[in-house]
C-alpha positions as CSV (number, residue, x, y, z in Angstrom):
1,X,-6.7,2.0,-0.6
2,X,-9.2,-0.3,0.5
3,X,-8.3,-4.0,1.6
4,X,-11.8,-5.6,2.4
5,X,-10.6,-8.6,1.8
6,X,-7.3,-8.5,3.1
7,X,-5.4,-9.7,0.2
8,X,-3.0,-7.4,-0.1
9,X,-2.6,-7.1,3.2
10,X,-1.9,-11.2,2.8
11,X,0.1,-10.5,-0.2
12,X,2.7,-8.2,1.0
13,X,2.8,-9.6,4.7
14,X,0.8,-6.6,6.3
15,X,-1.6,-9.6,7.8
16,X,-1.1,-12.8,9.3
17,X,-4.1,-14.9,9.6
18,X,-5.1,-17.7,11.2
19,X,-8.0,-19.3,9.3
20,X,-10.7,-16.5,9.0
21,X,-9.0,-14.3,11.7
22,X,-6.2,-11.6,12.1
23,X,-3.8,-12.5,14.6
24,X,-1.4,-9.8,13.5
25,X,-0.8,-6.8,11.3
26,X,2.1,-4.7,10.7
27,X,2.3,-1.3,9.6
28,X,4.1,0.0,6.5
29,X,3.7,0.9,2.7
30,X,4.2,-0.4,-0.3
31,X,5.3,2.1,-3.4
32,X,5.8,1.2,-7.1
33,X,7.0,2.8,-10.0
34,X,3.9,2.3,-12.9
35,X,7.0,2.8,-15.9
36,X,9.1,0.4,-14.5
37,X,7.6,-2.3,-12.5
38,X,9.5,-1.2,-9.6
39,X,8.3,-2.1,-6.0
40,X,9.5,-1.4,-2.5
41,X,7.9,-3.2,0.5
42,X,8.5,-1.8,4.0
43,X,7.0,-3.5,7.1
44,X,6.7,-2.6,10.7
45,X,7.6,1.1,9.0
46,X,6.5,4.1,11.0
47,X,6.4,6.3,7.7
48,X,5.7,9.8,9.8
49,X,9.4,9.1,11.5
50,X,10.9,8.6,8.7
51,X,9.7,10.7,5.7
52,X,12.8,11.7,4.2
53,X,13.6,8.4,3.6
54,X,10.4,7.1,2.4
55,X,10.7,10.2,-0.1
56,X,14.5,9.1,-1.3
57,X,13.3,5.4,-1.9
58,X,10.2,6.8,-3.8
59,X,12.6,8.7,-6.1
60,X,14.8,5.8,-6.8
61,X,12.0,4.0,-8.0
């Protein structure tokens, strides 16, 4: 996905901005079921190191 804008990035608190500028960004991801509307949010989440996890919370979705 493409954030040109950075509103998702905004949105899910991937960015912090100061005006017109980045002063920080955090890593993560953000999943969601389409059926049922359900969302995880995971900041500052190194997804490599922690795969099987990611995978069991995609599931439960």
């Amino acid at each position: 996905m493409t954030d040109y804008q950075g509103e998702f990035g905004q949105k899910f608190g991937f960015l912090d901005l100061d005006g017109n500028q980045v002063v920080g960004y955090e890593r993560g991801y953000v999943g969601v079921n389409p059926e049922t509307e359900n969302m995880v949010v995971e900041i500052d989440y190194l997804i490599g190191e922690k795969i099987k996890e990611v995978l069991k919370k995609m599931e439960e979705l």
